[in-house]
C-alpha positions as CSV (number, residue, x, y, z in Angstrom):
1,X,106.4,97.1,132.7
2,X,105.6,94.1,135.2
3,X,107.9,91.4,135.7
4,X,106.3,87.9,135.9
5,X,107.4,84.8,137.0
6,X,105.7,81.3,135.4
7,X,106.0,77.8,136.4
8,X,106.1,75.6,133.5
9,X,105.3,71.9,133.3
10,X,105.5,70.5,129.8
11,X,106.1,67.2,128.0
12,X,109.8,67.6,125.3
13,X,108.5,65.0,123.2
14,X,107.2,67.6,120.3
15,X,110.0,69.5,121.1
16,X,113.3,69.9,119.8
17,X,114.4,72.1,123.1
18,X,112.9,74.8,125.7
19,X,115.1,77.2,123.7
20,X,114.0,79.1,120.9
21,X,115.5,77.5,117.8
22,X,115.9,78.4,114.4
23,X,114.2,75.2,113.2
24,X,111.4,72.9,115.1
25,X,109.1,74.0,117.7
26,X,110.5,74.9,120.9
27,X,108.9,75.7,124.7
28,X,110.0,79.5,124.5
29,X,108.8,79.8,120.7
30,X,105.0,78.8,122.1
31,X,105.0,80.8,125.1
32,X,106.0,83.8,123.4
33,X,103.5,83.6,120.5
34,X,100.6,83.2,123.4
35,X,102.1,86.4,125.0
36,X,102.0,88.0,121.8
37,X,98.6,87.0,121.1
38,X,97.3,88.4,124.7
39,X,99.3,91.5,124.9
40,X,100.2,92.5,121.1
41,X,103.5,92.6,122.5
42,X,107.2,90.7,121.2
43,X,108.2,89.6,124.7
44,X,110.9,86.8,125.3
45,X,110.8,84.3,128.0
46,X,114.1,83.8,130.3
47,X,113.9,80.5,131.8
48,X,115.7,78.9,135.0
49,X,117.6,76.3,132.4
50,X,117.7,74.6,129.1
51,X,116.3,71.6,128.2
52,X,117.7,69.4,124.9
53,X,114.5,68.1,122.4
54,X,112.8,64.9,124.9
55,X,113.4,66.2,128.2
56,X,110.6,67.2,130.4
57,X,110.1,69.8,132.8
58,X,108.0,69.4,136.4
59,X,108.2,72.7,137.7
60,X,110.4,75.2,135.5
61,X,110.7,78.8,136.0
62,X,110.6,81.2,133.9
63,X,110.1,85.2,133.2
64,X,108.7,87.6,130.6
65,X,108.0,91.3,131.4
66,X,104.9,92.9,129.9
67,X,103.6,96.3,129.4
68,X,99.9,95.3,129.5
69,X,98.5,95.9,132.7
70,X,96.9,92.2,133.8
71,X,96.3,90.4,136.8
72,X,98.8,87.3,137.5
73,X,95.7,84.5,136.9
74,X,94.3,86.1,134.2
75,X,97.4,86.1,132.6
76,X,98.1,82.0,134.0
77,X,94.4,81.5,132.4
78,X,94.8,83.5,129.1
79,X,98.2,81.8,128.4
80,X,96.7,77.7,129.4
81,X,94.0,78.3,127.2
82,X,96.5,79.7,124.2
83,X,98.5,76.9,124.7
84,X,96.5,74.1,124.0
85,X,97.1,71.3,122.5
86,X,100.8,71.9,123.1
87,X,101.8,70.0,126.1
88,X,102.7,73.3,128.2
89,X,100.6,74.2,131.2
90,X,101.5,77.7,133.2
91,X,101.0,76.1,136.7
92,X,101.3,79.0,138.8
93,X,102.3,82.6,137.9
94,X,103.2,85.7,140.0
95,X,104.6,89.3,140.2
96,X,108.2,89.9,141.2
97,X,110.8,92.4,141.6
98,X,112.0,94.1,138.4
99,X,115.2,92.7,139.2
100,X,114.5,88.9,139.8
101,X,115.8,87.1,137.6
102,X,114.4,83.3,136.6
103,X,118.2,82.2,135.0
104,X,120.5,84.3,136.8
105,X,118.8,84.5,140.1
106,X,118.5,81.1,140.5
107,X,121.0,79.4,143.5
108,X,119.6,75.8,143.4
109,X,118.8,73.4,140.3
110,X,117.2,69.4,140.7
111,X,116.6,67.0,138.2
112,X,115.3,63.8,138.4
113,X,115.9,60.7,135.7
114,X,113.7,57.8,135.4
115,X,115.1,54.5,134.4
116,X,112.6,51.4,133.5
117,X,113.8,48.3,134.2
118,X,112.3,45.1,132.3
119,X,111.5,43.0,129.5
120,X,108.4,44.3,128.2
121,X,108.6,47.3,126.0
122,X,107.2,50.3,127.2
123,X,103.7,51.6,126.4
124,X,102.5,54.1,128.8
125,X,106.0,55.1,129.8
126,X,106.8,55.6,126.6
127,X,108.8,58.9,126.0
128,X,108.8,59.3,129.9
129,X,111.5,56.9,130.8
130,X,114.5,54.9,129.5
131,X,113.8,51.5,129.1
132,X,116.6,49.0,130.1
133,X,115.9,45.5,129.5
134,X,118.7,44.0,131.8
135,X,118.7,43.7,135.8
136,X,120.6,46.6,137.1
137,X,122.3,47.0,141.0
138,X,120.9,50.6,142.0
139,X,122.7,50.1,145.4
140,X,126.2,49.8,143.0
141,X,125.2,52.8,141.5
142,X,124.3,54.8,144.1
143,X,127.7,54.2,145.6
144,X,129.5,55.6,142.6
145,X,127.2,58.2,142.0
146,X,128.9,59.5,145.5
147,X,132.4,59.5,143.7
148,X,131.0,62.4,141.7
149,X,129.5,64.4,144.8
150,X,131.2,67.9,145.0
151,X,133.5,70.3,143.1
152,X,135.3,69.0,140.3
153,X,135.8,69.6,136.9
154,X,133.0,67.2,134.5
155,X,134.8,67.8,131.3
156,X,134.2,64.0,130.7
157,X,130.4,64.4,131.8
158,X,129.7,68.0,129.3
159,X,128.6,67.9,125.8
160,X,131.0,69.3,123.1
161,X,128.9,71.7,122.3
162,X,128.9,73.1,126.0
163,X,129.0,77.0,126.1
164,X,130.0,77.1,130.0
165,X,133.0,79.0,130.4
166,X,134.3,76.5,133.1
167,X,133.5,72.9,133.4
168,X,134.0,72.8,137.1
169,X,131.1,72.4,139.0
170,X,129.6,71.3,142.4
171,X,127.6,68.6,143.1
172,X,125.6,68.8,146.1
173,X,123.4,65.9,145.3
174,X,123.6,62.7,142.9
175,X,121.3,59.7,144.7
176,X,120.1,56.8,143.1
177,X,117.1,54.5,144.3
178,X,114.5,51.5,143.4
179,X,111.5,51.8,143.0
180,X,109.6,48.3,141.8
181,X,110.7,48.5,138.6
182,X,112.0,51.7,138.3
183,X,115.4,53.2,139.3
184,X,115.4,56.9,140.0
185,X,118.5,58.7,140.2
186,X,118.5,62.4,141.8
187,X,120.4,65.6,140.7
188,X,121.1,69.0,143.1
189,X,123.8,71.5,142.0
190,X,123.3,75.4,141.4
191,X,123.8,74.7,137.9
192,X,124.8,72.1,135.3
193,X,126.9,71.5,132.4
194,X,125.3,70.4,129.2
195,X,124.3,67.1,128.9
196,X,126.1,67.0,132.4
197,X,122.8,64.7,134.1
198,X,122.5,62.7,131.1
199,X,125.9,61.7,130.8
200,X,126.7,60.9,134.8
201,X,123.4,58.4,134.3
202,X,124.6,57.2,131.3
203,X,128.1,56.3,133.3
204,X,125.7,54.7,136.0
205,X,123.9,52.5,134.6
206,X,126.9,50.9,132.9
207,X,127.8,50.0,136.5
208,X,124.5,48.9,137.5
209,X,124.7,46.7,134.2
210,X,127.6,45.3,135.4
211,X,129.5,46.3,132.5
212,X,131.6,49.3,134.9
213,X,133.0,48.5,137.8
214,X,132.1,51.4,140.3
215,X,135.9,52.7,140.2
216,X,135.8,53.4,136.6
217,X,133.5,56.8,137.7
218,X,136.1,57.7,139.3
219,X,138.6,57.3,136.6
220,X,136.3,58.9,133.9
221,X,136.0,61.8,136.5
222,X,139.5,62.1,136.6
223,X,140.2,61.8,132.9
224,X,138.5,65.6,132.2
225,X,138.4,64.1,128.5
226,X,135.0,63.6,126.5
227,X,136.0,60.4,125.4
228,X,136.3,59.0,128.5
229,X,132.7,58.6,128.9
230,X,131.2,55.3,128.6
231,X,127.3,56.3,127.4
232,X,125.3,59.3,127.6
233,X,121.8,58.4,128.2
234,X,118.7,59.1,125.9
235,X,117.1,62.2,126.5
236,X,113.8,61.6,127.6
237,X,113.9,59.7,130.8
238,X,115.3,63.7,132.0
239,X,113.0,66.0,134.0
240,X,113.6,69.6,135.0
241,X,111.9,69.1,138.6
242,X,112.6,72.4,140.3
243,X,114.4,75.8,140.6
244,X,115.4,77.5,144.0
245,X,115.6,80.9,144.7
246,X,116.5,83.2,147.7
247,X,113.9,83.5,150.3
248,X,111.7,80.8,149.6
């Protein structure tokens, strides 16, 4: 049995997750039935996080074991070409220890969410971005974004349907920045409630609206109550960009 690790780019918008699901085409369901049609083998895929229906993925990791005995490119080649037309390229794959994990070995996570600012709807970035029609202040936001750097516990900023044991969490990294007119905010933590990036953004972009004063991050921080949040933001302006693990 080999252990291989895949790098996964893929667009959520057919979607309705990464995970397999009992309903709807998922990431996982259309990996594993390419695997299935190269090897003849009923092999799942472990993946480096989870991503809700709409969210997009840069550079995920992931890892199946299979019996087969196959080369790493010939299996990268044999699973792009199964894939098609799905929007799920293997961008890289490789052979790793038997005990490498692509979920539980993992020690850093970053995602990265794009915000659209301006009057015109969207037609390229459609799907790829939240579109905001108002002017917002990233240098407001990126101030209160630092309010939720480091360990604390994101009750308010986790989904209800959250299966993490604890909802305390640390933040290494939450910056925000202009681009033209796009505002990109930046997420680093070893891991991440659900909904957790979403809902922090959601919280920002109230302030950059104007609608939030900065403090009032702080204060939904310190609530640890669901309903202190003030907007969780749409799903597909959120892109897995990479996973870190030991050694490299």
């Amino acid at each position: 049995m080999t252990r291989f690790a895949l790098t996964l780019e893929f667009d959520g918008t057919p979607f309705v997750g990464l995970q397999r699901q009992s309903q709807g085409a998922t990431v996982q369901q259309s990996v594993e039935d390419a695997l299935l049609a190269i090897t003849g083998e009923q092999t799942s895929m472990h993946a480096a996080g989870r991503t809700d229906a709409g969210v997009h993925a840069l550079a995920m990791r992931a890892h199946v074991d299979v019996a087969k005995h196959i080369a790493p490119f010939r299996l990268m080649e044999a699973l792009n070409a199964l894939l098609r037309p799905a929007p799920i390229a293997v961008t890289a794959c490789e052979v790793v220890a038997d005990d490498w994990h692509a979920r539980f070995s993992c020690i850093r996570r970053s995602y990265r969410y794009r915000v659209i600012e301006r009057r015109a709807p969207l037609t390229i970035e459609l799907n790829r971005a939240w579109h905001v029609r108002h002017p917002l202040d990233a240098d407001a936001m990126h101030r209160a974004a630092q309010m939720l750097v480091g360990h604390h516990d994101f009750t308010t900023f986790r989904s209800v349907h959250c299966q993490a044991k604890d909802p305390a969490k640390t933040l290494d990294r939450l910056d925000v920045r202009r681009e033209g007119d796009m505002i990109l905010i930046e997420a680093e933590a070893r891991s991440f409630l659900h909904h957790q990036v979403r809902s922090m953004v959601g919280c920002l972009v109230l302030v950059g609206l104007g609608r939030w004063q900065e403090a009032q991050i702080a204060e939904a921080l310190a609530a640890k109550d669901r309903t202190a949040l003030g907007l969780n933001a749409p799903p597909q302006g959120l892109y897995f960009v990479s996973a870190l693990y030991p050694g490299e």
